[in-house]
C-alpha positions as CSV (number, residue, x, y, z in Angstrom):
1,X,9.2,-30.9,15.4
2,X,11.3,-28.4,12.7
3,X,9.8,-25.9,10.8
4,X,10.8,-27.8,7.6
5,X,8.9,-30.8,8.7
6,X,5.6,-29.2,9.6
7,X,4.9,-26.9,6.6
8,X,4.3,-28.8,3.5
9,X,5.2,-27.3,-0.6
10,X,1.8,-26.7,-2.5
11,X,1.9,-24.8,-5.4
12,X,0.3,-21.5,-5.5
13,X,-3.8,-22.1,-6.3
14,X,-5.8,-20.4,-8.8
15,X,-7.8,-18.0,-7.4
16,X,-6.4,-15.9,-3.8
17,X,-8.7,-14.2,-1.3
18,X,-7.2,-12.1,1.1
19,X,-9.2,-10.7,3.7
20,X,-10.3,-7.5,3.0
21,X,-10.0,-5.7,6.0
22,X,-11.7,-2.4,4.9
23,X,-14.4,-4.1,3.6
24,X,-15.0,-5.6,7.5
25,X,-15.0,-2.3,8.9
26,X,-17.1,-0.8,6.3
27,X,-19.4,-3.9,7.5
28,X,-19.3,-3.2,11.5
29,X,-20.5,0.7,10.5
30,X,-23.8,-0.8,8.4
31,X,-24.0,-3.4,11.6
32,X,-24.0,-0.3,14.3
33,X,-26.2,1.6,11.6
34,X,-28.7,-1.3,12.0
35,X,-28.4,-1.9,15.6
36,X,-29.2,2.2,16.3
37,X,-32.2,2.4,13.6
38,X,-33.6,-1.2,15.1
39,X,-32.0,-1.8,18.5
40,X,-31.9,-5.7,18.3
41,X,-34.5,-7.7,21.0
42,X,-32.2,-9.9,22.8
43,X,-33.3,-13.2,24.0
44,X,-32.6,-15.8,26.9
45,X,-29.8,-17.1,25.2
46,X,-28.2,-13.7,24.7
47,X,-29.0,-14.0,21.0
48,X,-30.3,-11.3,19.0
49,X,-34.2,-12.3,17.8
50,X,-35.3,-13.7,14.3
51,X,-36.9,-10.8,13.0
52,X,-33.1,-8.9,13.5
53,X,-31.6,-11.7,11.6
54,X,-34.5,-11.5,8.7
55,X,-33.5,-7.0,8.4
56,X,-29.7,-8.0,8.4
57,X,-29.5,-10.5,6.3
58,X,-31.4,-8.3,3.5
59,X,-28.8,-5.6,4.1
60,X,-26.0,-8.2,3.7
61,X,-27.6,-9.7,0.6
62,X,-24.6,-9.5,-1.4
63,X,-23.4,-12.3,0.5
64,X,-24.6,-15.5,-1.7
65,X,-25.2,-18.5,0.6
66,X,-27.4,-17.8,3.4
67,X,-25.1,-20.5,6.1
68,X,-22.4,-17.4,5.1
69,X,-24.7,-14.9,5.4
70,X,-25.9,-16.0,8.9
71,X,-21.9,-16.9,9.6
72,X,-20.8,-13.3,8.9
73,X,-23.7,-11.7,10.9
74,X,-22.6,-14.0,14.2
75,X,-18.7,-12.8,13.8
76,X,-19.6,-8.8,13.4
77,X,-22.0,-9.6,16.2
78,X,-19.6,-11.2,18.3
79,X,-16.8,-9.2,17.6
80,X,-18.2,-6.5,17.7
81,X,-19.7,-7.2,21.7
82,X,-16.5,-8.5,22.7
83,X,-15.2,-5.5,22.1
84,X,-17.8,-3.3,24.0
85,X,-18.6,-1.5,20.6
86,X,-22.4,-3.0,21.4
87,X,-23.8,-3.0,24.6
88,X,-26.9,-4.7,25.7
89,X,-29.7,-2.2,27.7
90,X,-32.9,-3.1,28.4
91,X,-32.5,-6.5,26.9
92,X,-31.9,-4.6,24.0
93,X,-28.6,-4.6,21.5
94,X,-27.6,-0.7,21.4
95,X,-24.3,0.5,19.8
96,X,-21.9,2.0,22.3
97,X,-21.1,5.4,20.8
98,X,-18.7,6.3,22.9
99,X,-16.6,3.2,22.4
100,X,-17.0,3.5,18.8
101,X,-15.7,6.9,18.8
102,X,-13.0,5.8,20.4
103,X,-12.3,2.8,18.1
104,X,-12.3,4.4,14.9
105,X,-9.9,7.2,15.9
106,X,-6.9,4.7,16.7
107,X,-4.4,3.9,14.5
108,X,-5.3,0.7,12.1
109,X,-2.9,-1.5,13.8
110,X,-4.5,-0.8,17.1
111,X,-7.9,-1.4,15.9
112,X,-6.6,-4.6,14.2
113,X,-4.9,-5.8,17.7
114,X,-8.8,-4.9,19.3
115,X,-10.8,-6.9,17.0
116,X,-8.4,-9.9,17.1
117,X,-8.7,-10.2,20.8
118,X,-12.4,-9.8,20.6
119,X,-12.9,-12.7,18.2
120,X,-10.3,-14.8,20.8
121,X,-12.8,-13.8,23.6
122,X,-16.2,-13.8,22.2
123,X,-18.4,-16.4,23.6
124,X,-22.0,-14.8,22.2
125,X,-21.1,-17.1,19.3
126,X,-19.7,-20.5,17.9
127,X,-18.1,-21.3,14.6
128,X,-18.8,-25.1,15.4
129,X,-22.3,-24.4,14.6
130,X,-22.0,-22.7,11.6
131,X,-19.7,-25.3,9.6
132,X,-21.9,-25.9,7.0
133,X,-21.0,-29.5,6.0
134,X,-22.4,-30.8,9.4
135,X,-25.7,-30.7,11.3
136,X,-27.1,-31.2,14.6
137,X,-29.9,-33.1,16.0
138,X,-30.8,-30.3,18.6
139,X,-29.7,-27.0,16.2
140,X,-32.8,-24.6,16.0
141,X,-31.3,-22.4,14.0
142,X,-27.8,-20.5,13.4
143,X,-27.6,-19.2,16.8
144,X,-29.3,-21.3,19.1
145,X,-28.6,-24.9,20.7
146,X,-30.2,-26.7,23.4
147,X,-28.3,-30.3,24.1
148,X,-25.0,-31.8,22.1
149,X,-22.1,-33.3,23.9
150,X,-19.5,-32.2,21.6
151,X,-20.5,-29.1,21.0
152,X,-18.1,-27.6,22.9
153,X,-18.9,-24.3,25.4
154,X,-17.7,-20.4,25.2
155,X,-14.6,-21.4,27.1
156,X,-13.6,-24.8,25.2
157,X,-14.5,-22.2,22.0
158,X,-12.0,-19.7,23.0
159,X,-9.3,-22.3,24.1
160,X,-9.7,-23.9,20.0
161,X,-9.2,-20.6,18.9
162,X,-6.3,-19.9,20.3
163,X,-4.9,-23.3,19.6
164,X,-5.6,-23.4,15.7
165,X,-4.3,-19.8,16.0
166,X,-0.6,-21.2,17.4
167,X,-0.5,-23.7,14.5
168,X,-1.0,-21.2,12.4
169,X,1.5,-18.7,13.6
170,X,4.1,-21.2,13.5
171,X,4.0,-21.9,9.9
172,X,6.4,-19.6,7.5
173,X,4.8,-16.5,6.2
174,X,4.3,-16.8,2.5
175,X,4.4,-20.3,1.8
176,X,1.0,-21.5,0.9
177,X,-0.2,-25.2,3.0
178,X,-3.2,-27.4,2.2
179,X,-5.9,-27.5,4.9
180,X,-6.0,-30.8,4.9
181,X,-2.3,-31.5,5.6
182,X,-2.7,-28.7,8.1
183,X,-5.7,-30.3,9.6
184,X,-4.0,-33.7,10.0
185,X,-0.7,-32.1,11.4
186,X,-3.1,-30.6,14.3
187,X,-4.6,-34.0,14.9
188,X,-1.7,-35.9,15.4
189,X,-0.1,-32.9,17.6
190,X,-3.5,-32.4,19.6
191,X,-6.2,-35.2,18.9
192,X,-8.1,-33.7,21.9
193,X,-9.2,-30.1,19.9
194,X,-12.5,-30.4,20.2
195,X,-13.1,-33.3,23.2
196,X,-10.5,-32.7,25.6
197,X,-10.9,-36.0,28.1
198,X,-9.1,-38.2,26.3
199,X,-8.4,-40.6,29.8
200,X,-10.9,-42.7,31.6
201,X,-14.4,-41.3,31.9
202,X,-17.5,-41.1,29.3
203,X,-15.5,-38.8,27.1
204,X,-13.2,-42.0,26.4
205,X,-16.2,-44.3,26.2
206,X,-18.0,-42.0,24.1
207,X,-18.1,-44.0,20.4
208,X,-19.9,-41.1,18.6
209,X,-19.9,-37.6,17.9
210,X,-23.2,-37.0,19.8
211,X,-25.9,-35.0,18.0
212,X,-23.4,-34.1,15.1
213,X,-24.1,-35.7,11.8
214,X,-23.3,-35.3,8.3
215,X,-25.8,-32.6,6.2
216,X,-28.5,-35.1,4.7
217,X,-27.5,-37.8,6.8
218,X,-29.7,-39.3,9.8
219,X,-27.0,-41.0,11.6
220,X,-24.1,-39.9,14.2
221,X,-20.7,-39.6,13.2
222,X,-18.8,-42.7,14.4
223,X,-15.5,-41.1,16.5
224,X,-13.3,-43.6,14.6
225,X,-11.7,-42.2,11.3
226,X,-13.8,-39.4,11.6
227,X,-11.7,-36.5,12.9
228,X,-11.6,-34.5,8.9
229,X,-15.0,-34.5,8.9
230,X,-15.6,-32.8,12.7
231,X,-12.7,-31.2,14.1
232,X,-11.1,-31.1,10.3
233,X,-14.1,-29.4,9.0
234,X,-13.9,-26.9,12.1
235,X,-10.2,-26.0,11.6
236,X,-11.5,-25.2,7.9
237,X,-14.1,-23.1,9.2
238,X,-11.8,-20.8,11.4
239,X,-9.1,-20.4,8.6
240,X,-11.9,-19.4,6.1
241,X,-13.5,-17.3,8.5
242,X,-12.3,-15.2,11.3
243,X,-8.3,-15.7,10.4
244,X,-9.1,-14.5,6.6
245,X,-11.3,-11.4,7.8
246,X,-8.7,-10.5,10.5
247,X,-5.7,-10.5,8.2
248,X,-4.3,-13.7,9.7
249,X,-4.3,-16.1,6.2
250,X,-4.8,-15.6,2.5
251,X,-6.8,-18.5,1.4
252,X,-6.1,-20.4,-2.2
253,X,-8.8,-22.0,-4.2
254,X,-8.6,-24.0,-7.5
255,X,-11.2,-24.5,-9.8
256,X,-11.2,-28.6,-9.3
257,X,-11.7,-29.7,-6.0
258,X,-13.5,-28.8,-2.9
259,X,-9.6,-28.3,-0.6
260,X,-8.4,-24.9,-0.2
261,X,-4.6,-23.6,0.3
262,X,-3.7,-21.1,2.9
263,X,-0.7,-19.2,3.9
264,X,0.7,-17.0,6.8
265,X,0.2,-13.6,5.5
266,X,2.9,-10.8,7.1
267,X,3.6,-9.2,9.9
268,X,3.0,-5.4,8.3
269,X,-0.2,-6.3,7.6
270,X,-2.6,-4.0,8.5
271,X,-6.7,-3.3,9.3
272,X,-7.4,-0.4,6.7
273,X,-5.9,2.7,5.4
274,X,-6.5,5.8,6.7
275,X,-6.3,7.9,3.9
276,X,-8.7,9.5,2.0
277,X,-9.7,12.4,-0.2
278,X,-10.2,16.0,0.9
279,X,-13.7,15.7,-0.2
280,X,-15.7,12.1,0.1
281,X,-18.7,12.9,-0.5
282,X,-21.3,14.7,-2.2
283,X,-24.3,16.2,0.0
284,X,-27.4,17.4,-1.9
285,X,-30.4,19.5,-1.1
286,X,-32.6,16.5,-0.6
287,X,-30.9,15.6,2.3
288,X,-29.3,12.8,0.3
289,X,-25.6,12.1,1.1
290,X,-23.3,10.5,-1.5
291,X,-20.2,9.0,0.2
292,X,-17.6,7.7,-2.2
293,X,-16.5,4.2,0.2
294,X,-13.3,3.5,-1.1
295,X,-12.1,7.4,-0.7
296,X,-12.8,7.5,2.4
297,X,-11.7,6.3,6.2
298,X,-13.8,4.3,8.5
299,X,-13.4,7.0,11.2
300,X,-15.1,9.7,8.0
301,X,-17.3,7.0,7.5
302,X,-18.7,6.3,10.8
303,X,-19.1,10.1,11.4
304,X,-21.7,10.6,8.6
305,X,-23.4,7.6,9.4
306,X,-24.2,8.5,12.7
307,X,-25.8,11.5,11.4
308,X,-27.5,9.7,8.2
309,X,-29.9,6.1,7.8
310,X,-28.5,4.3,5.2
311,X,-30.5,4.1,1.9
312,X,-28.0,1.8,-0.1
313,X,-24.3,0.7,0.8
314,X,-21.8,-0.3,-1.4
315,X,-18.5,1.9,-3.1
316,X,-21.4,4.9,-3.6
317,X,-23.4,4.9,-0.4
318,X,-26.8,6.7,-0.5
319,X,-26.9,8.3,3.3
320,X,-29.6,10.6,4.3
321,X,-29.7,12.9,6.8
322,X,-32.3,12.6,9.1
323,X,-34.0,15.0,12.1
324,X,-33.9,11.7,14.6
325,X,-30.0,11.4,14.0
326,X,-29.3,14.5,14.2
327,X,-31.0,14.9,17.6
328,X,-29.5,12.0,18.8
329,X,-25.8,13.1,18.0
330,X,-26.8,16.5,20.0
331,X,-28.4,14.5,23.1
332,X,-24.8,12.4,23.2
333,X,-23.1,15.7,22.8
334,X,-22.6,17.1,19.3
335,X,-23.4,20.5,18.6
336,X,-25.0,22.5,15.8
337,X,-21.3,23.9,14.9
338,X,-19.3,20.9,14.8
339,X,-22.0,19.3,13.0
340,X,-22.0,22.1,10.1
341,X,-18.3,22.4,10.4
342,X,-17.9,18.9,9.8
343,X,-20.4,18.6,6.6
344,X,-18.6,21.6,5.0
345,X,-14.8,20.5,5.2
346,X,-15.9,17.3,3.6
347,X,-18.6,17.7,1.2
348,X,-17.9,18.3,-2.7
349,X,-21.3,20.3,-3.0
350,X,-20.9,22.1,0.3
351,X,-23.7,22.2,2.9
352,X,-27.1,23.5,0.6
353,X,-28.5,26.6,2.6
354,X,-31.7,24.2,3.4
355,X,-30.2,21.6,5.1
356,X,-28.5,23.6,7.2
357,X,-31.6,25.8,8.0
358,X,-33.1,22.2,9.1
359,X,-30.4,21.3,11.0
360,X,-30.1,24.1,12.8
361,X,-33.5,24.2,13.4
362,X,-33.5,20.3,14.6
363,X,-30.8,21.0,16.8
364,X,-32.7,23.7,18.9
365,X,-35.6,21.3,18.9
366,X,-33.6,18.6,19.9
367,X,-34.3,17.7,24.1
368,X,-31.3,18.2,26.4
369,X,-30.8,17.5,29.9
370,X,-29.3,19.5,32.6
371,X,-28.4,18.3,36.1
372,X,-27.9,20.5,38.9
373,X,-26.3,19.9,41.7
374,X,-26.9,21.5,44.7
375,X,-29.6,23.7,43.1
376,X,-31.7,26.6,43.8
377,X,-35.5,26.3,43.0
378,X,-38.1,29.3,42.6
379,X,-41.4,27.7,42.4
380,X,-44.6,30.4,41.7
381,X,-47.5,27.9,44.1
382,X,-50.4,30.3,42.3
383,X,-51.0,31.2,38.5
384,X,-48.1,34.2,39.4
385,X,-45.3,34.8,36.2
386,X,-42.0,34.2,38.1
387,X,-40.4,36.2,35.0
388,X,-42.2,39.2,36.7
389,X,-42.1,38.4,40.6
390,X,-38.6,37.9,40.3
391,X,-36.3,40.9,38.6
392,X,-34.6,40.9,35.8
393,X,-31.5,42.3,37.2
394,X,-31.3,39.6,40.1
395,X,-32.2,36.5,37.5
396,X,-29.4,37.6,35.4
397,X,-26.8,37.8,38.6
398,X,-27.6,34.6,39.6
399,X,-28.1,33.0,36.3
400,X,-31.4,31.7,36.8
401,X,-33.0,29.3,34.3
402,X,-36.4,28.6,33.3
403,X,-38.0,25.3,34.4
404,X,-41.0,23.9,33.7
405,X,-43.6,26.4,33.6
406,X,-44.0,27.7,37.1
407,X,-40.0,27.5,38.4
408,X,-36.6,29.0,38.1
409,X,-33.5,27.0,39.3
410,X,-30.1,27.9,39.6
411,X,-27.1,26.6,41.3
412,X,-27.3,27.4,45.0
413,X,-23.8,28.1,45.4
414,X,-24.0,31.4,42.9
415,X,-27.7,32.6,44.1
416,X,-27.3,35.5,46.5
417,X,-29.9,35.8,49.2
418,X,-33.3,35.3,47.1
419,X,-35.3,38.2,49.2
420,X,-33.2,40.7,47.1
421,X,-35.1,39.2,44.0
422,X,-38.4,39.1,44.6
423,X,-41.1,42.3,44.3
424,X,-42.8,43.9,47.5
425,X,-45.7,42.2,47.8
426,X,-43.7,38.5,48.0
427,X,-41.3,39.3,50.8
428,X,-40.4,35.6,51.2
429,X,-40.3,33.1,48.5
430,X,-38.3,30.4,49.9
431,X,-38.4,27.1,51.8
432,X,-38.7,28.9,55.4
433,X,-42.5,29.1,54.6
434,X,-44.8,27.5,56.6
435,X,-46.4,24.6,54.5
436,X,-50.0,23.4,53.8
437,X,-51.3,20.7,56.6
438,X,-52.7,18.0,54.0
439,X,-51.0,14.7,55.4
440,X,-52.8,12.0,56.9
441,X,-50.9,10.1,59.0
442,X,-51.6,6.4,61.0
443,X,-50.0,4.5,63.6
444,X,-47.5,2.4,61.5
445,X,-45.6,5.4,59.6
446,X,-48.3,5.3,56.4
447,X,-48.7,9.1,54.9
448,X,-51.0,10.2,52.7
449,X,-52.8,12.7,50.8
450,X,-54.8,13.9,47.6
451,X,-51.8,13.7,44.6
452,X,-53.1,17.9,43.8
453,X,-52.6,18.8,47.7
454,X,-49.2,17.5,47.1
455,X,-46.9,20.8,45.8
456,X,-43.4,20.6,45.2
457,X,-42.1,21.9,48.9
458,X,-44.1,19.1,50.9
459,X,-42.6,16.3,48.0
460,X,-39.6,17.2,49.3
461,X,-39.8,17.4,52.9
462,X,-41.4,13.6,52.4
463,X,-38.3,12.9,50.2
464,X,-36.3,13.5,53.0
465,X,-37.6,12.0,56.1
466,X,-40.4,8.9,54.1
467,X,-40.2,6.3,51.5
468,X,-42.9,7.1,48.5
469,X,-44.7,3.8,47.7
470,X,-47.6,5.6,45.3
471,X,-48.5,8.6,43.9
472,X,-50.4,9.7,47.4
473,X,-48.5,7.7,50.0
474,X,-45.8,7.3,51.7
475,X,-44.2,5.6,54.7
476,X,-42.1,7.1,57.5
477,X,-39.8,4.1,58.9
478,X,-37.0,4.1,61.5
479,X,-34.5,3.7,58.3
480,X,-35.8,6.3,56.3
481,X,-36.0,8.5,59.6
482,X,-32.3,8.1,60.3
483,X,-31.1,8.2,56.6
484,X,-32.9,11.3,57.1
485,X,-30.6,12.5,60.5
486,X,-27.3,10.6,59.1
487,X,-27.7,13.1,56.0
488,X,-27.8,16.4,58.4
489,X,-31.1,17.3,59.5
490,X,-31.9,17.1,63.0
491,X,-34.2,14.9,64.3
492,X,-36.1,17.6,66.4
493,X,-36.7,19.5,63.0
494,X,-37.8,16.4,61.1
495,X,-40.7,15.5,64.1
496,X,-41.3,19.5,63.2
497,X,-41.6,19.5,59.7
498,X,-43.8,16.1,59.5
499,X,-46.0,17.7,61.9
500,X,-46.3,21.0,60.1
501,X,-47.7,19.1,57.1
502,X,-50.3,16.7,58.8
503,X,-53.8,18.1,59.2
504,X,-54.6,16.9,62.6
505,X,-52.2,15.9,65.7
506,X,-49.9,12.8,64.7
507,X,-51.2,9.7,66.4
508,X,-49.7,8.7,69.7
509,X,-48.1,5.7,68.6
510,X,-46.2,7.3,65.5
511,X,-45.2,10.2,67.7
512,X,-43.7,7.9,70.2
513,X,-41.8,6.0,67.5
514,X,-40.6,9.4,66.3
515,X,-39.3,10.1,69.9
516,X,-37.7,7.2,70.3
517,X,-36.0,7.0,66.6
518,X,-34.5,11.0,67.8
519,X,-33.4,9.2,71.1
520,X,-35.6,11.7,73.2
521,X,-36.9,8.8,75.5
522,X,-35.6,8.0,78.4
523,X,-35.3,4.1,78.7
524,X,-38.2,2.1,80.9
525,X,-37.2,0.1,83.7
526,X,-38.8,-3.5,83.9
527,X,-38.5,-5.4,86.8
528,X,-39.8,-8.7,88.1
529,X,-42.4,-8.9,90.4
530,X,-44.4,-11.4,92.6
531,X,-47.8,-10.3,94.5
532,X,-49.0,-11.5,98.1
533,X,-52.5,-11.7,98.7
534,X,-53.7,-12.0,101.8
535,X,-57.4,-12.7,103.3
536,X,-57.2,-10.4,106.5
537,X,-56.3,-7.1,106.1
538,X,-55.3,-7.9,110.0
539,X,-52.5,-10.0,108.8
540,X,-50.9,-7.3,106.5
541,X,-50.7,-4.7,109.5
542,X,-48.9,-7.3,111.6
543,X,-46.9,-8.3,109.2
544,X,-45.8,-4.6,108.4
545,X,-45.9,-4.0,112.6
546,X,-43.1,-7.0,112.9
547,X,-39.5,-6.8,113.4
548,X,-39.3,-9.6,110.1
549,X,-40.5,-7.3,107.4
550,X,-37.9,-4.2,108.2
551,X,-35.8,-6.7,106.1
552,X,-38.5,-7.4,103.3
553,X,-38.2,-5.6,100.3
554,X,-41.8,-4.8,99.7
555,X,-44.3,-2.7,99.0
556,X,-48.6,-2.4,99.8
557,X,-50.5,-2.0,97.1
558,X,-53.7,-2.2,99.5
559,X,-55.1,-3.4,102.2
560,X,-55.0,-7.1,101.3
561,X,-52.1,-7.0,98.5
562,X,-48.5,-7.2,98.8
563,X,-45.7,-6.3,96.3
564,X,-42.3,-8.3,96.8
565,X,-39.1,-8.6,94.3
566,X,-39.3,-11.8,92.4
567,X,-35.7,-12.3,93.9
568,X,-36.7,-12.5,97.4
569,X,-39.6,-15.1,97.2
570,X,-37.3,-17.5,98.7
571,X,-37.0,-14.8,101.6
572,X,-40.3,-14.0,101.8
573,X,-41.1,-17.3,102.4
574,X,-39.0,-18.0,105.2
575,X,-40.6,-14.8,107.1
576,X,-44.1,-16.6,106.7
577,X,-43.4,-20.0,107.5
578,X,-41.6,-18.4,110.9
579,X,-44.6,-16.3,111.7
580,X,-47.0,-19.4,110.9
581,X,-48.8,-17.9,107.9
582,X,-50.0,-20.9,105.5
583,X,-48.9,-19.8,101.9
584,X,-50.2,-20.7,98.9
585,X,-48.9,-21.0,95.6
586,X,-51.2,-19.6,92.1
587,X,-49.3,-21.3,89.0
588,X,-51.2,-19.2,87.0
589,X,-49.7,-15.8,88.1
């Protein structure tokens, strides 16, 4: 089919809306704003929970019908997973930072390229629910669904996306097209959009849209004649939705009529502009932060949200800057400097000497966390100051940090020798020391002991060697035992070390275990047996007198009992029955 035959004249319509594309990224930052303030409860269906919907749908009150509302929410939520920008944790909806950071410092057409191919990949949500002309007998509300044949799934979803999407981009940029025309051109080109088995089956049999209706109505939608009002009103959905907000279409409206116009919009279009003034916003000494919107880029934007909870958003945001933010943005690692430098360059009022007292301050408050690997630990087992037992001169040579309240740790691989460190009196302060006996231990592996007799060296020497199951137990098993060996220490100094730290002897059975786990015992041989018992010890002396038995493998046990290899009963019996001996047979041996 021509270009000239698929896109229809229609004069150009009263009123244009074109997607405002920095008005949708001004709308993901109040989104991740919400989502950090009041991580969203997620539930079985993956959707966030009512009370989440209630908080945004107040924030996006400028919206004016609430089907929009909810419609508008479901995109920046879907969109905005797609593209990793929110991540769920702990069934929880957090915003990924990270990604975020990342997002808003590409160029616009990049970002644009990203969010399209989020929306053609979402499945957390489905514009079929949401057209507002049609209802469904099992819709609970604007997110959820239980049973309806033709709603179709995330997949079919994403496959109708990208076929409306095709019709569109084959149309001529500029020329506007009625969504009807455009609708009916799709269903004579592809009249299985939304119910793909058009062959044999129960697809072909099916005579109803089932569980669709129309809003008021109490009856299903026949199939026949009916494809405007179901797949039409869908096509209408996505052009007035997702393709306006991602620059795709410019949508027409006249003041008769319920039909809309659309047209391909350019190729040079892009998501937002990234310019801005020198200095968007005002920051006062209540804390208060006045960002001018429009001046400013969503990557400025972003930045002084995270730092900020949002009082009112519109062209003059009301932002203010909060001790929780602030603490945050150093825990994902910000810094007092770059936060002041930052505020400074961009304010119109500079940074008032108060706030940046109370950042400053916040920011030394704020909790950090430092991993070591490899480490060195100093712990004081007493009420002894380790700031005084161990000198100055050596803590500052090996760059020893304060932990907790009795312990010093450094990295192991800069800590010289520790005995230079420590005063007189504490020749040794290291993990060569012998350690307090205050296990019990049973047969099957189980340790235990008083949570207080428990210091720091003898958690660690059960780290090693036992799995903890409690505060006060643990359990010593041949996996843990050779995790133990397979990560360097020797089995002999394991056995050592558990039975350095168990009050009395370690029980027979658990010792033998331990043996046999190092490979320390020698294997046992089992044979099989058979016994001859005989009534005179006469008879055994003859028997052993007799030429016969030098070829007998056997051996007496006493003067009545004889031992014999199972293998040779056959043998054995022979020898009797020649020297006339009766034999008989216990089946209960």
């Amino acid at each position: 089919m021509t270009r000239a035959s698929t896109t229809k004249r229609t004069r150009a319509p009263a009123r244009i809306l074109e997607g405002n594309a920095l008005r949708l990224e001004r709308d993901l930052i109040l989104l991740f704003a919400a989502v950090r303030d009041h991580p969203a409860k997620l539930l079985k269906s993956g959707a966030p929970s009512k009370t989440f919907f209630t908080r945004l749908r107040e924030m996006f009150k400028d919206v004016s019908a609430d089907a929009e509302i909810d419609g508008y929410i479901l995109f920046l939520l879907g969109i905005s997973r797609a593209a990793g920008l929110l991540h769920e944790r702990d069934e929880h909806l957090h915003p990924n930072t990270l990604a975020i950071d990342v997002f808003f410092a590409e160029a616009p057409s990049a970002r644009l390229d990203k969010l399209r191919q989020a929306w053609l990949d979402a499945g957390e949500f489905n514009e079929f629910v949401l057209v507002p002309s049609l209802e469904f007998a099992a819709k609970r509300d604007s997110a959820t669904l239980d049973i309806c044949d033709v709603v179709p799934g995330a997949a079919r979803m994403r496959d109708i996306r990208r076929s409306v999407l095709a019709h569109v981009e084959k149309l001529e940029a500029g020329r506007w097209m009625r969504s009807d025309d455009f609708s009916d051109e799709i269903s004579r080109a592809q009249p299985g959009l939304l119910i793909p088995n058009t062959g044999a089956g129960r697809f072909a049999a099916q005579k109803f849209y089932t569980g669709v209706r129309v809003k008021g109505d109490k009856h299903e939608l026949p199939r026949e004649g009916n494809w405007p009002l179901v797949e039409g009103a869908l096509i209408g959905m996505l052009l007035r939705s997702p393709l306006l907000l991602l620059g795709y279409v410019d949508i027409g409206v006249d003041d008769e009529g319920e039909g809309f116009a659309f047209r391909l919009r350019g190729a040079d279009t892009a998501l937002a502009d990234d310019t801005e003034s020198k200095q968007p916003f005002a920051l006062q000494a209540n804390f208060e932060v006045l960002a001018f919107v429009p001046e400013m880029t969503p990557a400025t934007l972003w930045a002084i949200t995270r730092y900020c909870s949002v009082v009112s958003f519109a062209d003059v945001a009301t932002l203010k800057i909060e001790e929780r933010h602030i603490a945050h943005a150093i825990n994902e690692g910000g810094s007092f400097t770059g936060i002041v430098a930052f505020l400074e360059s961009r304010s119109k009022t500079g940074l008032p000497q108060n706030v940046r007292y109370s950042i400053e301050n916040w920011a030394q408050k704020a909790e950090r966390v430092a991993i070591y690997l490899d480490a060195c630990l100093f712990e004081a087992e007493g009420n002894e100051d380790l700031s005084k037992l161990v000198r100055e001169p050596y803590r500052k040579r090996a760059a020893l940090a304060p932990l907790a309240e009795r312990h010093l740790v450094g990295s192991s691989n800069a800590t010289p020798d520790p005995r230079e460190g420590i005063a007189p009196r504490y020749p040794v302060l290291d993990y060569s020391r012998a350690l307090a006996p205050v296990l019990r231990a049973s047969d099957d592996g189980l340790l235990s002991c008083q949570s207080e007799q428990a210091n720091f060296r003898i958690v660690q020497v059960l780290a090693r060697i036992a799995k903890q199951e409690s505060l006060e137990r643990w359990r010593i098993t041949r996996e843990t035992f050779g995790e133990a060996v397979r990560k360097g220490l020797p089995p002999e100094r394991a056995i050592e070390l558990l039975r350095s730290i168990v009050a009395h002897e370690l029980p027979a059975a658990l010792l033998l275990k331990l043996q046999g786990w190092a490979g320390r015992l020698e294997p046992v041989i089992l044979r099989r047996t058979a016994l001859l018992e005989f009534q005179q010890a006469e008879a055994v002396e003859l028997l052993r007198a007799s030429a016969a038995s030098r070829n007998l493998p056997m051996r007496v046990l006493n003067a009545t009992t004889v031992e014999v290899e199972a293998d040779e009963l056959d043998k054995v019996r022979a020898v009797l029955a020649d020297l006339a001996i009766p034999v008989v047979e216990d089946s209960h041996s």
